[in-house]
DRENGU-321278 format. One record per atom (N, C-alpha, C, O, CB): residue in one letter; x, y, z. Coordinates in steps of 0.02 Angstrom, whole numbers, plus 50000, padded with zeros to 5 digits. Glycine has a CB too. Example, Ala and Ser with C-alpha at 12.3 -4.5 7.8 and 13.67 -1.06 7.14 Angstrom:
2
A506604971650390
A506154977550390
A506604983550390
A507124983450423
A505654977650452
S506424988850354
S506844994750357
S506455000250394
S506705005750402
S507044997050286
END
This chain:
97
X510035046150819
X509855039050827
X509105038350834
X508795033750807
X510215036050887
X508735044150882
X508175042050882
X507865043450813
X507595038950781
X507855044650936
X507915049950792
X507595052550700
X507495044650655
X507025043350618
X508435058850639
X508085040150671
X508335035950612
X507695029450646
X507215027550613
X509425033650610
X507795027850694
X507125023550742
X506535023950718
X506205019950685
X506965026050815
X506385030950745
X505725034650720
X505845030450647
X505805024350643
X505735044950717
X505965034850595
X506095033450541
X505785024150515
X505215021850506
X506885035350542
X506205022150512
X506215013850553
X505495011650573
X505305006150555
X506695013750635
X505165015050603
X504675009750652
X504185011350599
X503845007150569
X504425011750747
X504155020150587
X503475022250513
X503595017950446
X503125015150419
X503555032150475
X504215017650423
X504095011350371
X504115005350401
X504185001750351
X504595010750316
X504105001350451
X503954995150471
X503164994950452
X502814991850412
X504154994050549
X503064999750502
X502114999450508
X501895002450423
X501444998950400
X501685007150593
X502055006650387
X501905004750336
X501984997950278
X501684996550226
X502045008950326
X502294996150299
X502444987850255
X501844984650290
X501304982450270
X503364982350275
X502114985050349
X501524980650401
X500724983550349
X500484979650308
X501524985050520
X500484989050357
X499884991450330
X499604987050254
X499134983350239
X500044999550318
X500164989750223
X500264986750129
X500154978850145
X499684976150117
X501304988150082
X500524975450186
X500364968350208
X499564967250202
X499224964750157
X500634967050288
X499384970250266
X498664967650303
X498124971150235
X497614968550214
X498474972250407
X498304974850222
X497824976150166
X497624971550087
X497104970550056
X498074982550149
X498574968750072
X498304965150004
X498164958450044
X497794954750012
X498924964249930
X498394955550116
X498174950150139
X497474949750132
X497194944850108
X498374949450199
X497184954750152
X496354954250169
X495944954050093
X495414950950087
X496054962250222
X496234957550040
X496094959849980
X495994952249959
X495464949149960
X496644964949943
X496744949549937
X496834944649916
X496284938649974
X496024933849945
X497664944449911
X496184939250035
X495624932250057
X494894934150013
X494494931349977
X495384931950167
X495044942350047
X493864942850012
X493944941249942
X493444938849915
X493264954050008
X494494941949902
X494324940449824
X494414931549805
X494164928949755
X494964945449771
X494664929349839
X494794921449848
X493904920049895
X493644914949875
X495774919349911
X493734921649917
X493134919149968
X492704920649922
X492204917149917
X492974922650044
X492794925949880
X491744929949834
X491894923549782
X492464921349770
X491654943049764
X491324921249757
X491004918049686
X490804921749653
X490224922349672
X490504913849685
X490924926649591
X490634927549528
X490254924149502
X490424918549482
X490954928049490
X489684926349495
X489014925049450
X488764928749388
X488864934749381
X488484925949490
X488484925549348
X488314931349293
X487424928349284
X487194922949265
X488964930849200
X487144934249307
X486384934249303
X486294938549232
X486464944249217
X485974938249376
X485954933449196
X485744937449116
X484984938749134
X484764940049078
X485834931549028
X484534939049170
X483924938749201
X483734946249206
X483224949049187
X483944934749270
X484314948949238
X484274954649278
X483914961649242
X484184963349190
X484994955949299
X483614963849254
X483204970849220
X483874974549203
X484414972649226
X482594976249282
X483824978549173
X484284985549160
X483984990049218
X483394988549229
X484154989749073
X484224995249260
X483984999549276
X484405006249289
X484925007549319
X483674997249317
X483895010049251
X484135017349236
X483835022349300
X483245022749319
X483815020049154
X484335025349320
X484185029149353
X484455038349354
X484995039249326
X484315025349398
X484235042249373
X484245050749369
X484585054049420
X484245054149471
X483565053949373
X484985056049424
X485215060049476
X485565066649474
X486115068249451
X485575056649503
X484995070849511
X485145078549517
X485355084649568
X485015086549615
X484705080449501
X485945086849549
X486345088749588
X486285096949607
X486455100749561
X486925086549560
X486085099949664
X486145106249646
X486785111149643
X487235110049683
X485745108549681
X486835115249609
X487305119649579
X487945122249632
X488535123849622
X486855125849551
X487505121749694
X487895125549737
X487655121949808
X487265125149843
X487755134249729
X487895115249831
X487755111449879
X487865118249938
X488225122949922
X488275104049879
X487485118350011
X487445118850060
X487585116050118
X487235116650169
X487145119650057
X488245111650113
X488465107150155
X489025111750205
X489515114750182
X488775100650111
X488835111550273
X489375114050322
X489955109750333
X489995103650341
X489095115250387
X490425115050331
X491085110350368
X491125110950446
X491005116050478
X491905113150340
X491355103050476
X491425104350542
X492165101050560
X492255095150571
X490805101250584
X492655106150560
X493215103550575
X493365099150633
X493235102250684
X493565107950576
X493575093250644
X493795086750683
X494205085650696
X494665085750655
X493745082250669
X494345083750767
X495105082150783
X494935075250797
X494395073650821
X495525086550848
X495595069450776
X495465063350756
X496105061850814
X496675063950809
X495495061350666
X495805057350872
X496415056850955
X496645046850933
X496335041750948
X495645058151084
X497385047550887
X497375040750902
X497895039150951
X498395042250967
X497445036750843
X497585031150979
X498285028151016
X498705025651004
X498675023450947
X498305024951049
X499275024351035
X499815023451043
X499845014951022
X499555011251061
X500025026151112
X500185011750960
X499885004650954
X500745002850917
X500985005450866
X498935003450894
X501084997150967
X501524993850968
X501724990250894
X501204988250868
X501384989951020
X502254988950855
X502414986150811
X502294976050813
X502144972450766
X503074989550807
X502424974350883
X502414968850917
X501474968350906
X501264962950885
X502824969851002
X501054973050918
X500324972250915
X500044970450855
X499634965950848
X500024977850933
X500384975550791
X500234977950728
X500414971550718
X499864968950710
X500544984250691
X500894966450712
X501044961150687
X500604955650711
X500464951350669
X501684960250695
X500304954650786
X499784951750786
X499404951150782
X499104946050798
X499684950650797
X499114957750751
X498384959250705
X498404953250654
X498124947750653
X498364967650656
X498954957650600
X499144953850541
X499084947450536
X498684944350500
X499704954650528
X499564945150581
X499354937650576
X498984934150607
X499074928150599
X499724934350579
X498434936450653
X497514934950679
X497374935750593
X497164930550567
X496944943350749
X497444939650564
X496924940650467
X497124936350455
X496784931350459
X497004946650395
X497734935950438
X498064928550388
X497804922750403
X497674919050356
X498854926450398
X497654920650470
X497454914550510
X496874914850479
X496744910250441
X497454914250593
X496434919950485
X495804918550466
X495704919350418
X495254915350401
X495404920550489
X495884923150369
X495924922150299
X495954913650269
X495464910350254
X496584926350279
X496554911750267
X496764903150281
X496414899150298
X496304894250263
X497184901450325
X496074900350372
X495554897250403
X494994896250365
X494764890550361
X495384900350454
X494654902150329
X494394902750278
X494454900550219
X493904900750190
X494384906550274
X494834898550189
X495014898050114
X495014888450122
X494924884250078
X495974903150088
X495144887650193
X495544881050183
X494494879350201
X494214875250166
X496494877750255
X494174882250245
X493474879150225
X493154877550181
X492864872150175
X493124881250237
X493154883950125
X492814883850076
X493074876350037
X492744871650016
X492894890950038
X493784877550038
X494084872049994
X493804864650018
X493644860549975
X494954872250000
X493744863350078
X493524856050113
X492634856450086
X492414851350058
X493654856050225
X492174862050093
X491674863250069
X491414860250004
X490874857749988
X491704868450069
X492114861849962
X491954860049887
X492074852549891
X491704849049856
X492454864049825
X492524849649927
X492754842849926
X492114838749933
X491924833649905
X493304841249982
X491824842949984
X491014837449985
X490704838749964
X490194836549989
X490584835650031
X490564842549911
X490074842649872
X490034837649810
X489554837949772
X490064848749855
END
């Protein structure tokens, strides 16, 4: 019973995740204006890489907390609100213009 719970609560909070993510996706792409600047220079740029980078690894332990399904859902819908909140400005914005 508990395996199947467990089970249960990780795809809740993943839906929950998939949610808050195309929620937020879907406000910033509703909020940006596309512009097309024909003005703009070209610019070319060079970039050189050496053969055999010298970068150290520093292995990390990553401590998360413990965060309620009841919480995760009032994240979600704090974004949505403000997403909305947002969308419904811009829209009154344009009205007076």
């Amino acid at each position: 019973m508990t395996k199947i719970k467990a089970m249960m609560t990780k795809v809740i909070l993943g839906a929950m995740t998939v949610t808050t993510l195309l929620a937020t996706s879907a406000g910033a792409s509703a909020a940006t204006v596309t512009t097309t600047n024909t003005a703009a220079p070209a610019v070319r740029t060079t970039v050189q890489l050496d053969s055999r980078p010298a970068a150290p690894i520093h292995p990390m332990k990553i401590h998360l907390k413990r965060v309620t399904t009841k919480r995760i859902a009032s994240q979600v819908q704090t974004v949505v609100d403000a997403s909305a909140l947002n969308l419904d400005q811009k829209h009154s914005d344009d009205q007076l213009k």
